[in-house]
SEKEKOL-22770 format. One record per residue (C-alpha): residue number from 1; residue in one letter; z, x, y. Coordinates in Angstrom, 1 decimal. Layout:
// SEKEKOL-22770
+-----+------+--------+--------+--------+
! seq ! type !      Z !      X !      Y !
+-----+------+--------+--------+--------+
! NUM !    A !      Z !      X !      Y !
...
+-----+------+--------+--------+--------+
This chain:
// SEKEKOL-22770
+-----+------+--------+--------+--------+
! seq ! type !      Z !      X !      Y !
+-----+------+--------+--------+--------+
!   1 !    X !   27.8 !  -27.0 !   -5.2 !
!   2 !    X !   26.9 !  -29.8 !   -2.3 !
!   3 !    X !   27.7 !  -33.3 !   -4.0 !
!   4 !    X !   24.3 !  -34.0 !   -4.7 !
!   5 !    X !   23.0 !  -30.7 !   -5.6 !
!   6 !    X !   20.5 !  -28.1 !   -4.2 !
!   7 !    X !   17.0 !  -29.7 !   -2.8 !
!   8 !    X !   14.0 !  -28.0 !   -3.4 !
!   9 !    X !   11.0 !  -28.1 !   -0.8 !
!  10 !    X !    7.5 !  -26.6 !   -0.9 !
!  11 !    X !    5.4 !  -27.4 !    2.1 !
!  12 !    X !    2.7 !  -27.8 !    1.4 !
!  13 !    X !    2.7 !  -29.5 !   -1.6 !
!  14 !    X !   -1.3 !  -29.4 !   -2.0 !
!  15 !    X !   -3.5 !  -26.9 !    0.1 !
!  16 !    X !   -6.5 !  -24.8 !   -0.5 !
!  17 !    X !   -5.7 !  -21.6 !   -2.8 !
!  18 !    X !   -5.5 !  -19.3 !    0.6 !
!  19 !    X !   -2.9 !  -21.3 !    2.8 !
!  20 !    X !    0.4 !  -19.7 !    3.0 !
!  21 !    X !    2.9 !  -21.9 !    1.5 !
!  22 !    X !    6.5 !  -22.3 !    2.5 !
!  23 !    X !    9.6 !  -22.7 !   -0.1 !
!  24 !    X !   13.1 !  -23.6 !    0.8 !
!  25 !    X !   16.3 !  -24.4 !   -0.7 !
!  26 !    X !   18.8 !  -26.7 !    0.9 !
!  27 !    X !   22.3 !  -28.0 !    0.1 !
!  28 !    X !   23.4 !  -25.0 !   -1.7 !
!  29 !    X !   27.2 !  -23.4 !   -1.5 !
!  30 !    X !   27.4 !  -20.8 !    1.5 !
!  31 !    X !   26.7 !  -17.3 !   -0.3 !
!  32 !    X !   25.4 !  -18.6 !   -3.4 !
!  33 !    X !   23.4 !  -16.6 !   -5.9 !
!  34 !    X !   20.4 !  -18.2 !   -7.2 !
!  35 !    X !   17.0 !  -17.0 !   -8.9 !
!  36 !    X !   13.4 !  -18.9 !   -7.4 !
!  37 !    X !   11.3 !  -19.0 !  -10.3 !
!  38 !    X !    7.7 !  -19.8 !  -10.2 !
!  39 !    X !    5.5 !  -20.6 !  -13.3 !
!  40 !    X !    1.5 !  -21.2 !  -13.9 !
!  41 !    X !    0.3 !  -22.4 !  -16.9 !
!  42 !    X !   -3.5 !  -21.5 !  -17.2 !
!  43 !    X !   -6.6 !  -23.4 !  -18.6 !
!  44 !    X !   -6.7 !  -20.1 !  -20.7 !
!  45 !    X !   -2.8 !  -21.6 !  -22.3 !
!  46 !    X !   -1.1 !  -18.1 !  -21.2 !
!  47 !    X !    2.0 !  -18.7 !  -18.5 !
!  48 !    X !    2.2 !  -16.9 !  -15.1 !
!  49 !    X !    5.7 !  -16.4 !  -13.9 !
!  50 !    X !    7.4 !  -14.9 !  -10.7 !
!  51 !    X !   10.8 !  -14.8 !   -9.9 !
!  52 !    X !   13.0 !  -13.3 !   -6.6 !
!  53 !    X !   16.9 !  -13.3 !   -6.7 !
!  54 !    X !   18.3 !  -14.8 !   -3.7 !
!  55 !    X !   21.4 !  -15.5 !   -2.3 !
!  56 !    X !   21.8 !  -18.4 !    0.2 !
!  57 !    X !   23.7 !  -18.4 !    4.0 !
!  58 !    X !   26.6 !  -19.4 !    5.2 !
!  59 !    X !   24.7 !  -22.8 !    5.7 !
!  60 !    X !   24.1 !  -23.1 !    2.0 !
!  61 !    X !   20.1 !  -22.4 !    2.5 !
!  62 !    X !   17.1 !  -20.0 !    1.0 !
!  63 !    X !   13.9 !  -19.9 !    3.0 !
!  64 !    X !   11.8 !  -17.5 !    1.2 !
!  65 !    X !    9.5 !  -16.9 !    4.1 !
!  66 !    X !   12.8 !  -15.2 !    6.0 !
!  67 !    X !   15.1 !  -14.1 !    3.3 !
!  68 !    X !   15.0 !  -10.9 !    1.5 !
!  69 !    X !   14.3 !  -10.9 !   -2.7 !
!  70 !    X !   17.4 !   -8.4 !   -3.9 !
!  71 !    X !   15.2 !   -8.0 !   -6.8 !
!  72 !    X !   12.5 !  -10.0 !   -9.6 !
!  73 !    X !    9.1 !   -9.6 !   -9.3 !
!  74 !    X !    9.0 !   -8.4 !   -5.8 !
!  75 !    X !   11.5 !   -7.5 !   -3.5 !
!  76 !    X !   12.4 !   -7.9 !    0.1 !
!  77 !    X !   10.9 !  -10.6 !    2.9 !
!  78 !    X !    7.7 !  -11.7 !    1.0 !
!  79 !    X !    7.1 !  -15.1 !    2.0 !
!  80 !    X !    4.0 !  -15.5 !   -1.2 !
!  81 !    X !    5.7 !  -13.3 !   -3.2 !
!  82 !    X !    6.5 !  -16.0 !   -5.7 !
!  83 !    X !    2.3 !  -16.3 !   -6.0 !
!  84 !    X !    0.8 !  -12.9 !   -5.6 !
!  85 !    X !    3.4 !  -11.1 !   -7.8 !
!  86 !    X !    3.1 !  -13.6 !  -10.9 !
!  87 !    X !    2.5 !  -11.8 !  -14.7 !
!  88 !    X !    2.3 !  -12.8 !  -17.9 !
!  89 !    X !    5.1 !  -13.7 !  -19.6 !
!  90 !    X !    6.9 !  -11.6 !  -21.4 !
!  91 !    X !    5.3 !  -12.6 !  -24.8 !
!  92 !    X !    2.0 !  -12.7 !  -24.0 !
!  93 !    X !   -0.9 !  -11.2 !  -25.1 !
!  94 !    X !   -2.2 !   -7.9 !  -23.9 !
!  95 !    X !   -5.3 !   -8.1 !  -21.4 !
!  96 !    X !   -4.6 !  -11.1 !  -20.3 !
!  97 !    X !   -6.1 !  -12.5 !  -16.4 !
!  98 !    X !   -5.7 !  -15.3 !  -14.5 !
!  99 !    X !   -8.7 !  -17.2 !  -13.9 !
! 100 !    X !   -9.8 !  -20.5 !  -13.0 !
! 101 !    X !  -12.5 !  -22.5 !  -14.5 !
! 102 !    X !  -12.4 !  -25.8 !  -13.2 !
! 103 !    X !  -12.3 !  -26.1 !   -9.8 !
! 104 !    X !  -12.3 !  -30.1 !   -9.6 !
! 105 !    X !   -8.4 !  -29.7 !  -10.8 !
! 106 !    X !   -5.7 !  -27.8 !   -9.1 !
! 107 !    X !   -4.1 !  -25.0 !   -9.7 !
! 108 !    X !   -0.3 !  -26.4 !  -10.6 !
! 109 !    X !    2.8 !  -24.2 !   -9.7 !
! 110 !    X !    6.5 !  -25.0 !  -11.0 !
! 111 !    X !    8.9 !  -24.0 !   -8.6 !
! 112 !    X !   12.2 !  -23.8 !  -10.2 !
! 113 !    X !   16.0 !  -23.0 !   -8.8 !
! 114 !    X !   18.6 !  -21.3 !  -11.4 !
! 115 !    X !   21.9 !  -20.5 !  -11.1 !
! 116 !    X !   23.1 !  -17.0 !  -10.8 !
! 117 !    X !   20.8 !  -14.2 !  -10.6 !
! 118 !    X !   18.4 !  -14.0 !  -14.1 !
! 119 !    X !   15.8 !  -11.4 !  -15.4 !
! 120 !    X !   14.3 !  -13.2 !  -18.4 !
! 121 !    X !   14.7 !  -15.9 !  -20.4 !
! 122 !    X !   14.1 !  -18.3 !  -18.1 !
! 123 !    X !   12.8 !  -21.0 !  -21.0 !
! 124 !    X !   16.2 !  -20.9 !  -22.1 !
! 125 !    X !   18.1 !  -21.7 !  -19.2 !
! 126 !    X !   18.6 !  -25.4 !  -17.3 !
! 127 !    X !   17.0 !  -25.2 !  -13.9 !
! 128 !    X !   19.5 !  -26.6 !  -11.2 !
! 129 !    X !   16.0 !  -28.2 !   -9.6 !
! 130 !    X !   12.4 !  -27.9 !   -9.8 !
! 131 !    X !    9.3 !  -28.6 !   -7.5 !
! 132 !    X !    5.2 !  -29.2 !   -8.2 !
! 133 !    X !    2.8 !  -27.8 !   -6.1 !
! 134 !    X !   -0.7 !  -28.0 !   -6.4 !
! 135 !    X !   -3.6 !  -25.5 !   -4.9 !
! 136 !    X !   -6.9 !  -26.4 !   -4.6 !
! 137 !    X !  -10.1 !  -24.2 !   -4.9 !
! 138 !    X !  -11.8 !  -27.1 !   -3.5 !
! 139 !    X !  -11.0 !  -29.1 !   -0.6 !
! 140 !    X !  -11.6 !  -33.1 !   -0.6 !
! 141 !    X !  -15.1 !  -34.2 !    0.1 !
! 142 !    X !  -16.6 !  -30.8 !   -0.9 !
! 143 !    X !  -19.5 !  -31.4 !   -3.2 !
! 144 !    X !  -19.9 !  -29.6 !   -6.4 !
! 145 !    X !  -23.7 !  -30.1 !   -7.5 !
! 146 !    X !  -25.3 !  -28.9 !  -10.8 !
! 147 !    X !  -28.6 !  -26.4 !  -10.3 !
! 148 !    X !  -31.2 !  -26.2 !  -12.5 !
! 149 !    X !  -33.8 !  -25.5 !  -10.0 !
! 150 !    X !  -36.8 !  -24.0 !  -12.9 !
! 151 !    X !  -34.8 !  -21.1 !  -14.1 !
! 152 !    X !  -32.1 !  -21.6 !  -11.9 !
! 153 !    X !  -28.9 !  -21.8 !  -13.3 !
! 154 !    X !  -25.5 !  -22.0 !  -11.1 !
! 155 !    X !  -23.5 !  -24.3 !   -9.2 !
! 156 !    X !  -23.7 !  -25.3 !   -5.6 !
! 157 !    X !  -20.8 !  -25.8 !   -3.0 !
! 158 !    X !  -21.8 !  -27.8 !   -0.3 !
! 159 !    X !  -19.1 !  -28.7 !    3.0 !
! 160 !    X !  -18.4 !  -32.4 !    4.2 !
! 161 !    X !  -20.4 !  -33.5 !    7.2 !
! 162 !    X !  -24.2 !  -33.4 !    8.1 !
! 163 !    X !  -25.0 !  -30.0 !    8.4 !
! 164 !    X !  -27.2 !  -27.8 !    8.2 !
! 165 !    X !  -24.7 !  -25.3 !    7.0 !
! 166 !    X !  -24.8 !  -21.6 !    7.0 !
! 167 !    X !  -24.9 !  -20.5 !    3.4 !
! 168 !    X !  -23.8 !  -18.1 !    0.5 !
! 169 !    X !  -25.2 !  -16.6 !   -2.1 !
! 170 !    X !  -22.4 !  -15.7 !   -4.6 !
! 171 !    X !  -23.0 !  -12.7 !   -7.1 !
! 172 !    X !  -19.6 !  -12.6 !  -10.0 !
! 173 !    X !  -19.7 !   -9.7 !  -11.5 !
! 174 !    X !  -20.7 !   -8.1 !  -15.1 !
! 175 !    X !  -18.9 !  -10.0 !  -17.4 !
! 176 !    X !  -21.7 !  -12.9 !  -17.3 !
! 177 !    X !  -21.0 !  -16.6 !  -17.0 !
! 178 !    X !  -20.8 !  -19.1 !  -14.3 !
! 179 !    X !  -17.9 !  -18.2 !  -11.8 !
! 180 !    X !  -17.4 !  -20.8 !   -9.1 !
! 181 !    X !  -13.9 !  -20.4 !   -7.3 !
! 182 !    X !  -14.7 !  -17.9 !   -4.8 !
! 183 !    X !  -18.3 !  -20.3 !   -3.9 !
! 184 !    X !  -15.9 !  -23.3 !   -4.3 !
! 185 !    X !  -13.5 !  -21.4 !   -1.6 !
! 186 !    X !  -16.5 !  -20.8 !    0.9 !
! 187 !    X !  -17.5 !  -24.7 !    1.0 !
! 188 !    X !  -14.1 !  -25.1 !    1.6 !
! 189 !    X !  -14.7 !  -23.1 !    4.5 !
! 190 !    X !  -17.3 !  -24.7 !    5.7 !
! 191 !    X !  -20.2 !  -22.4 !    4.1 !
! 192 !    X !  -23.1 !  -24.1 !    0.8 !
! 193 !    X !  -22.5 !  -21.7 !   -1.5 !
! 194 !    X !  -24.1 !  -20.8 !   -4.8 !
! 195 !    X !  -22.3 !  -19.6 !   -7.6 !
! 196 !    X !  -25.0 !  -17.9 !   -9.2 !
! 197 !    X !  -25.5 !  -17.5 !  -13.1 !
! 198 !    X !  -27.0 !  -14.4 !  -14.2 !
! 199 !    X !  -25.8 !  -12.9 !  -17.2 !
! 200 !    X !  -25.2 !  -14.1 !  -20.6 !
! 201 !    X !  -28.1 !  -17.0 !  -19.8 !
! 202 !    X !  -29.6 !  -17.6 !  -23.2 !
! 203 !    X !  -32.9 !  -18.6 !  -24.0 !
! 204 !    X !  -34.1 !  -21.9 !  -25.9 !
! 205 !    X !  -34.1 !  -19.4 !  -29.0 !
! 206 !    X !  -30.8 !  -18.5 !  -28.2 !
! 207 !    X !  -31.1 !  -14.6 !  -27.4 !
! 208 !    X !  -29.9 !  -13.5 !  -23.9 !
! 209 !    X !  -32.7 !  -13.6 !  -21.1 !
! 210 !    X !  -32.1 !  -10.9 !  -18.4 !
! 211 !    X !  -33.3 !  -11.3 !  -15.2 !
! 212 !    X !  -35.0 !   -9.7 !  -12.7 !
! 213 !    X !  -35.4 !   -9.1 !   -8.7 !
! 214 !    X !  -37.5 !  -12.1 !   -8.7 !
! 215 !    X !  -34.6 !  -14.3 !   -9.8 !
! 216 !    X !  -32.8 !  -13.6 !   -7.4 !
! 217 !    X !  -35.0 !  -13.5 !   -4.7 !
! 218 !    X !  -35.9 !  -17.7 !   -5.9 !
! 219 !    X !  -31.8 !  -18.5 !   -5.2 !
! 220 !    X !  -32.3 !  -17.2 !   -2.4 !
! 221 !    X !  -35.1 !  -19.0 !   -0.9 !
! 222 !    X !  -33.6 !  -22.1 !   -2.7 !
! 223 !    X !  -30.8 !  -21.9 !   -0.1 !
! 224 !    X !  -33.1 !  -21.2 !    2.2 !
! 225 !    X !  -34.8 !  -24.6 !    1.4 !
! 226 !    X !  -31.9 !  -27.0 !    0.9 !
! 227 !    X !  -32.0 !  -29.8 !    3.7 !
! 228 !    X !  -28.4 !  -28.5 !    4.0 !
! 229 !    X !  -28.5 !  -25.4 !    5.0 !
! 230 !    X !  -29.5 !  -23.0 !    7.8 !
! 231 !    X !  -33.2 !  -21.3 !    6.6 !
! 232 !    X !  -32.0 !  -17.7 !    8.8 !
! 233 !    X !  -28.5 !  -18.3 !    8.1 !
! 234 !    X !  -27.7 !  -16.5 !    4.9 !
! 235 !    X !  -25.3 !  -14.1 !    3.3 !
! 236 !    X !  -25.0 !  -12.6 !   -0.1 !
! 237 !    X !  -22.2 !  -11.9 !   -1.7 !
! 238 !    X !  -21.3 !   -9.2 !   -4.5 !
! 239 !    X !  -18.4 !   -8.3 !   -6.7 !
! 240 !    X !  -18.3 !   -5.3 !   -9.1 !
! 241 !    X !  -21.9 !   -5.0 !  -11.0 !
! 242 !    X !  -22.8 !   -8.2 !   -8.2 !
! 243 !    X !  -22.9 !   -5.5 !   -5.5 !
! 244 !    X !  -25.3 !   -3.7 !   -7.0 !
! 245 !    X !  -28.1 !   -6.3 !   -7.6 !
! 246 !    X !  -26.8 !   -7.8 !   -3.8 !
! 247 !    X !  -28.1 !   -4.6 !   -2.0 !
! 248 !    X !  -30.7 !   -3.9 !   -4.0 !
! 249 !    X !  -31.9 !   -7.1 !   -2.7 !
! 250 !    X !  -31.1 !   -6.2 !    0.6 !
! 251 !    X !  -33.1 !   -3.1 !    0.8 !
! 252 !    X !  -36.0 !   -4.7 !   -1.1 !
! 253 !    X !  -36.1 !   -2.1 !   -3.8 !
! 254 !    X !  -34.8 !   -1.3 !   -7.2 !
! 255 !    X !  -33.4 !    2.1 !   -6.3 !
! 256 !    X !  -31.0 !    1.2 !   -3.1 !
! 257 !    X !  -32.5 !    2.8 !    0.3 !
! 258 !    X !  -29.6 !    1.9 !    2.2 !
! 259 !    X !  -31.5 !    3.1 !    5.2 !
! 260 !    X !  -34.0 !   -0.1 !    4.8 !
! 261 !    X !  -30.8 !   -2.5 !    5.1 !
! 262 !    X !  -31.3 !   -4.4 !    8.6 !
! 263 !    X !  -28.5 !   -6.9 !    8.7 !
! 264 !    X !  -24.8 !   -6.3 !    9.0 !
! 265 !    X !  -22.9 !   -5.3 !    6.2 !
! 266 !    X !  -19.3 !   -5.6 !    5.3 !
! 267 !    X !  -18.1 !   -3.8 !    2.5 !
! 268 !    X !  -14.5 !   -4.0 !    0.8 !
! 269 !    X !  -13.2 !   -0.9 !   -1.4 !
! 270 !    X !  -10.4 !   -0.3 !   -3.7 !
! 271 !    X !   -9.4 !    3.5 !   -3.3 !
! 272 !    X !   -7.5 !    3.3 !   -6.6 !
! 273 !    X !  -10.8 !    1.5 !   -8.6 !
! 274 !    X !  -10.4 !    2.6 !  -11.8 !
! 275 !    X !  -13.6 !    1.1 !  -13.0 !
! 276 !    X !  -16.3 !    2.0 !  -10.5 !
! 277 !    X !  -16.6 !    5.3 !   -7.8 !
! 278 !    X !  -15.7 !    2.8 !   -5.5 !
! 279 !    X !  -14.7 !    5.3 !   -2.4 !
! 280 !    X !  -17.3 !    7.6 !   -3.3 !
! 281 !    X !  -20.3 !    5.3 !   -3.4 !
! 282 !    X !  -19.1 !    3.5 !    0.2 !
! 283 !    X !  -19.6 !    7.5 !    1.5 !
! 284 !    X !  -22.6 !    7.8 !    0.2 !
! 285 !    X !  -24.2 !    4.5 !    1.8 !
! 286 !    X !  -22.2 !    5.2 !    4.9 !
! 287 !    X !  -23.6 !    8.9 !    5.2 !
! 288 !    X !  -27.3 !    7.4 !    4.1 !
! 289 !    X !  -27.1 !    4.7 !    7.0 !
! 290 !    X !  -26.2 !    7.4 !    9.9 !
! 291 !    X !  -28.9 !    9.6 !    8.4 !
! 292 !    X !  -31.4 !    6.4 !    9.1 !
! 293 !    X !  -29.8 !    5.7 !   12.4 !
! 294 !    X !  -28.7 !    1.9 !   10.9 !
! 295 !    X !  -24.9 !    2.8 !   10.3 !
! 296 !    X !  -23.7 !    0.3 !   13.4 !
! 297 !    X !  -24.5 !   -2.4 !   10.9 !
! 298 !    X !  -22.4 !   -1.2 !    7.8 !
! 299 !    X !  -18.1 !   -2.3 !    8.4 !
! 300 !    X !  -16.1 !   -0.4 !    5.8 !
! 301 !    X !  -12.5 !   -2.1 !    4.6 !
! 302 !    X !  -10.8 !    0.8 !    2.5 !
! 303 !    X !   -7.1 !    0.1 !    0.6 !
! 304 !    X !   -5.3 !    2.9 !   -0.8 !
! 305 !    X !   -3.4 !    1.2 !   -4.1 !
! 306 !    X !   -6.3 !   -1.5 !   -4.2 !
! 307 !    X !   -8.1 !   -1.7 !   -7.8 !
! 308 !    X !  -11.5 !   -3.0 !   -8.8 !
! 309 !    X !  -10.8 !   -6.6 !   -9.0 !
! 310 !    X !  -10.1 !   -8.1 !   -5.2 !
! 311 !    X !   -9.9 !  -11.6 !   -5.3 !
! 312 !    X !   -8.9 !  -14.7 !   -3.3 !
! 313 !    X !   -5.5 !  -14.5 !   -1.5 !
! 314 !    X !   -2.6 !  -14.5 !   -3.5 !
! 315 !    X !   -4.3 !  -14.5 !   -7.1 !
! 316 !    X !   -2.2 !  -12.4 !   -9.3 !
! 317 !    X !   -2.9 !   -8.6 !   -9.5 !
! 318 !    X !   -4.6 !   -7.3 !  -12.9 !
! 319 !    X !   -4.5 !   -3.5 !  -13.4 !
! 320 !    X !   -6.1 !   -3.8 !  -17.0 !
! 321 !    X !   -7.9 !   -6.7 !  -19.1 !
! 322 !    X !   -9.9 !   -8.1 !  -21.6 !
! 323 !    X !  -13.8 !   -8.1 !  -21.2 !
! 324 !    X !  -16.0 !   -8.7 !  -23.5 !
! 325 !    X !  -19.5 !   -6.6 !  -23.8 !
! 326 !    X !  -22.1 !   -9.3 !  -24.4 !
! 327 !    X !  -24.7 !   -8.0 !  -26.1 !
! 328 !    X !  -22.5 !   -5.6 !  -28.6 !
! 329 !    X !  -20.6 !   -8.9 !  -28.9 !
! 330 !    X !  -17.6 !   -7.2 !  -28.9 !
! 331 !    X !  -14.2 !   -7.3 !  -26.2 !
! 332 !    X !  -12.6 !   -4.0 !  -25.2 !
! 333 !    X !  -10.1 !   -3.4 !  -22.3 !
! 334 !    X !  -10.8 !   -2.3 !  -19.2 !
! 335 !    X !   -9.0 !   -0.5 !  -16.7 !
! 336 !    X !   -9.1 !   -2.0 !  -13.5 !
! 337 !    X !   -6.6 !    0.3 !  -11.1 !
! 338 !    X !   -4.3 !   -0.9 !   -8.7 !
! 339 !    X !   -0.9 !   -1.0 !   -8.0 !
! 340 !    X !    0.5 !   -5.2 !   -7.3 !
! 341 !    X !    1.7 !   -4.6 !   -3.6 !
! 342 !    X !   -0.9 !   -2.8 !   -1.7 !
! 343 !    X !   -3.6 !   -4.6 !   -3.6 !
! 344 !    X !   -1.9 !   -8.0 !   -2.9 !
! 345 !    X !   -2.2 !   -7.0 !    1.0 !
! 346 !    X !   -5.3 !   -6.0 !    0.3 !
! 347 !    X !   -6.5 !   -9.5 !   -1.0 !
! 348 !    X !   -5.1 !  -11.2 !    2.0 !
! 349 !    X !   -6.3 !   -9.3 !    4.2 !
! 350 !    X !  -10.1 !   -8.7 !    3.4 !
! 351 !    X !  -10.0 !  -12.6 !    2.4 !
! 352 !    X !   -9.4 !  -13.0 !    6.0 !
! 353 !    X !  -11.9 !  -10.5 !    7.7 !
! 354 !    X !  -14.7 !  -11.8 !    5.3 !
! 355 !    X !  -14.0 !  -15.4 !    6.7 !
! 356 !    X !  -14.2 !  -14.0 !   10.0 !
! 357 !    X !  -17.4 !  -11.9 !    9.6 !
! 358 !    X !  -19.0 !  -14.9 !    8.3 !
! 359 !    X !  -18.4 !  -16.7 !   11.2 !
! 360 !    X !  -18.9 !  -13.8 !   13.3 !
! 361 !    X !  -22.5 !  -13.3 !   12.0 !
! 362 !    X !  -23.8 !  -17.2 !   10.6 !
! 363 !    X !  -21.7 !  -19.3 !   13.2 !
! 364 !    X !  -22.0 !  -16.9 !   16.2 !
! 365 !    X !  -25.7 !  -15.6 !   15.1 !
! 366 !    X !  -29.0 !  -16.8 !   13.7 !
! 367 !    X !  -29.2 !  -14.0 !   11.2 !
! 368 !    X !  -29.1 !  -12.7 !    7.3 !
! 369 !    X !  -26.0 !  -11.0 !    6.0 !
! 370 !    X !  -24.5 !   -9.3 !    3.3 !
! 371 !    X !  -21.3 !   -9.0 !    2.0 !
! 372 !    X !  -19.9 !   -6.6 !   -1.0 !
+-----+------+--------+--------+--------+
């Protein structure tokens, strides 16, 4: 060992949630054997570990983006591997996911180095040196504004700068609440956003108030409105049951005539979705739109080994969870599909030709689109 010991370095140390982050080891023997070990404790108070073996060069160095993992979590060259492959611990509780509620703090990793090459019990064992890094949801000088707008309810994202701004509005999915990372993400990005509440709202008599086209259509035109943002520059966005209400919007009826769609429309699919007829359903509204001549509007991302739930870049992979069925009050678990490499490339990927078609049709263009 170098007289000083090993030195740990993770550049960036703070960066949005989708920038690529390097780790590297210095100062270590030539053709030494160590473990990179990477830990999240969430606001949920479950831990997140991933872990690659490594061994280091004949100058005494890892670099994670350009060595190979001989084993852990993932294996080979996999320069996020130490994000996109994190799990539970091993004593968790069943059904756990990682998600993150409060987007004015970071997400903090642990980067640890260990001697020798470990599979468990990492708790137990002194690291030889350890490194914070934090990753943000929500760049500086975003602003993160309450709504109540009448019966309103959801949070609004809106960029640095004078604007106007093109704009989002952000559909979560069935399990109700208020989800603001992925809207957070898009200010980020330079796009208002609107994480929009829609299920689970309860009334003044407590009971849960369900919603209606007309809802939606108000957020809408809200954005529309806001001094920020550009009136014929606005997408809607969908995820899981989010999709559905998205392009029945889009189509202007309850029953979804995809024919009647007239902006462009990008839609991502999970071949292994375990949840919803994910590959099925994008048939169907692909054969519907060539039978109404509007099929040059409709882009079509499949992944085989991709489940249900594709989120931001590098968010761990959940094949099965919790949820929790609001009205019956009660949680069951719910199988999700997906197997942790593809669907990890699948993240990354569709993260980054979302951004672009954004920008392709709100930046570039002066018209609605929609996004699922």
């Amino acid at each position: 060992m170098a007289e000083h010991g090993p030195v740990l370095s993770v550049h960036p140390s703070s960066c949005l949630v989708d920038e690529k982050t390097e780790v590297e080891v210095k100062h270590l023997p030539a053709d030494y054997k160590i473990t990179l070990h990477a830990l999240i404790h969430s606001e949920d108070g479950d831990d997140w570990e991933a872990f690659g073996r490594y061994t280091s060069d004949s100058s005494g160095t890892v670099k994670v983006f350009r060595d190979k993992s001989l084993g852990g979590t993932f294996e080979g060259v996999e320069g996020m591997g130490l994000l996109w492959s994190m799990r539970p611990v091993p004593e968790s509780k069943p059904g756990r996911r990682f998600r993150k509620n409060n987007v004015q703090t970071p997400v903090k990793v642990m980067f640890s180095v260990y001697e020798g090459h470990l599979a468990r019990g990492f708790k137990h064992h002194i690291p030889l040196t350890s490194a914070t890094a934090e990753r943000w949801y929500l760049a500086p000088e975003v602003q993160r504004v309450e709504v109540t707008e009448g019966e309103i309810k959801g949070t609004l994202f809106i960029p640095p700068g004078s604007g106007p701004f093109p704009a989002v509005l952000d559909l979560w999915g069935g399990q109700g609440g208020r989800v603001e990372y992925r809207s957070a993400l898009l200010a980020s990005h330079g796009y208002v956003s609107l994480a929009l509440e829609y299920i689970g709202i309860l009334t003044a008599a407590g009971k849960l108030h369900h919603v209606d086209n007309t809802y939606f259509e108000t957020a809408f035109k809200f954005l529309q409105k806001h001094p920020k943002v550009r009136p014929d520059q606005v997408a809607v966005m969908g995820m899981s049951f989010g999709v559905s209400v998205m392009l029945g919007l889009t189509a202007s009826s309850e029953i979804v005539e995809m024919g009647d769609i007239k902006c462009p429309v990008l839609l991502i699919v999970g071949e292994d979705d375990q949840n919803w007829p994910a590959s099925e359903s994008a048939a169907d509204m692909k054969r519907m739109m060539e039978k109404a001549g509007n099929s040059h509007l409709l882009t079509v991302l499949s992944y085989p080994g991709t489940g249900h739930l594709i989120e931001t870049p590098y968010s761990p992979h959940v094949r099965f969870s919790d949820f929790k069925l609001l009205e019956a009050k009660t949680k069951v678990v719910v199988l999700w599909g997906g197997e942790t490499v593809p669907h990890s490339r699948a993240q990354e990927e569709s993260w980054q030709k979302t951004l672009a078609f954004l920008e392709e049709h709100l930046y570039d263009n002066s018209r609605e689109v929609t996004l699922c």
